[in-house]
C-alpha positions in Angstrom: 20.8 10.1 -5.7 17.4 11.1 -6.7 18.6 12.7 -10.2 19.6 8.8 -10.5 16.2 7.5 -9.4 14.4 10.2 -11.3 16.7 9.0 -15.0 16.1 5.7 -13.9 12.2 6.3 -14.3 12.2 8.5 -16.9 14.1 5.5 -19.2 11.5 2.9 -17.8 8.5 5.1 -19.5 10.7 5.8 -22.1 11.2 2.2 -23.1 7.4 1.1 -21.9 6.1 3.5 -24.8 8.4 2.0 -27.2 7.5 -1.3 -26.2 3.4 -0.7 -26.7 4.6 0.7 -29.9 6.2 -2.5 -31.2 3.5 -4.7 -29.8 0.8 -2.1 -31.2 2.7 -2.4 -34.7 3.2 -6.6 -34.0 -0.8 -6.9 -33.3 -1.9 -6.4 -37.0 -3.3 -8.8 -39.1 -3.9 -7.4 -42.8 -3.2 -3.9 -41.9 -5.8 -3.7 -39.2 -4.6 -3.6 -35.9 -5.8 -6.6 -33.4 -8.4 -5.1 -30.8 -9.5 -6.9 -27.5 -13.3 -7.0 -26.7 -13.8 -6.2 -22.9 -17.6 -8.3 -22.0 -18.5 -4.9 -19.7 -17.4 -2.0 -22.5 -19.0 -3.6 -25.3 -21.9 -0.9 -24.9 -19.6 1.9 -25.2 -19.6 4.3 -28.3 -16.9 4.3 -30.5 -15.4 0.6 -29.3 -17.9 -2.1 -30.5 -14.9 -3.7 -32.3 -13.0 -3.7 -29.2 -9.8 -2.0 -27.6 -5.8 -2.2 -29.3 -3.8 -4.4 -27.9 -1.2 -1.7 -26.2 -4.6 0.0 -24.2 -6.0 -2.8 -22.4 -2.3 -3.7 -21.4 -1.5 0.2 -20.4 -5.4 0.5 -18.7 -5.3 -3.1 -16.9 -1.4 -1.9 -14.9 -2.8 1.0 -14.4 -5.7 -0.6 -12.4 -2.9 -2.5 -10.6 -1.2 -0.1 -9.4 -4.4 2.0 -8.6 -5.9 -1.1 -6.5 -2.2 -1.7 -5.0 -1.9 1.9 -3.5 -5.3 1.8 -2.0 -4.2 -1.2 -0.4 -1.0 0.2 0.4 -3.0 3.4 2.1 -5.1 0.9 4.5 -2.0 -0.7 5.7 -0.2 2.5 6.3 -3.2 3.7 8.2 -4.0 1.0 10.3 -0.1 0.6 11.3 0.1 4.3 12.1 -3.1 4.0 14.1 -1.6 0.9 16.0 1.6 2.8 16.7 -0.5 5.8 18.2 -2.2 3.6 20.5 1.5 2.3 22.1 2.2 5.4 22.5 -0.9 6.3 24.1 -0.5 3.1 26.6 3.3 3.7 27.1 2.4 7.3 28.1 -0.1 6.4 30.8 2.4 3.9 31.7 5.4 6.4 31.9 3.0 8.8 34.2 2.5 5.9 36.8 5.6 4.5 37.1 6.8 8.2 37.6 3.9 8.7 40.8 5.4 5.3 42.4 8.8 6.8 42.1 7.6 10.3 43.3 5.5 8.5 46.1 7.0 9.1 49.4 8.7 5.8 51.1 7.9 6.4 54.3 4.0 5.9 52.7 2.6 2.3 53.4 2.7 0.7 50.8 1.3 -3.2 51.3 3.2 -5.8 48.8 1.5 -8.9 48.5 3.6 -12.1 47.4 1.1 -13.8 45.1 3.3 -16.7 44.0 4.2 -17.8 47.5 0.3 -17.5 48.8 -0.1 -20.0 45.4 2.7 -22.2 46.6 1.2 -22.9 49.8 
């Protein structure tokens, strides 16, 4: 099953880079390919004309999937931390309700009836 899910991945990258390919080859206007300008990378050496087409689309998924995990990684984390404190709590819970079993019957033990106290 994971040889499957490993082809199956390997084809979607396969097909992604063909796909920035075309669009790389579709963005061209008089034999110059198109370029995006980014407002913050305008500064940067090398890109004062801007960025192709095909990197801004491969650069902004990329920052997707970056921002997604982290998110991903704080949900995780909080849920494992919430699980660790049930089990915390049903431990200390488990260790009392086995001293009142343990605890001898012939012990007085004084059991008030709170509802009918209420009632009355």
């Amino acid at each position: 099953m994971k040889l499957i899910k490993y082809l199956f991945w390997v084809l979607l990258l396969i097909a992604s880079l063909i796909f920035l390919v075309q669009l790389n080859e579709l963005n061209q206007f008089d034999g110059n390919t198109l370029t995006i300008k980014i407002p913050f990378l305008l500064n940067m050496e090398g890109y004062e004309e801007g960025f192709n087409v095909w990197l801004v689309l491969v650069l902004s998924l990329t920052i997707g999937v970056v921002i997604g995990f982290l998110l991903a990684s704080f949900q995780i984390i909080a849920h494992k931390k919430e699980a660790f404190s049930i089990k915390s709590k049903l431990r200390r819970t488990q260790i009392e309700l086995d001293s009142l079993r343990n605890q001898s019957i012939e012990d007085e033990i004084e059991l008030i009836d709170e509802i009918s106290d209420e009632i009355l």
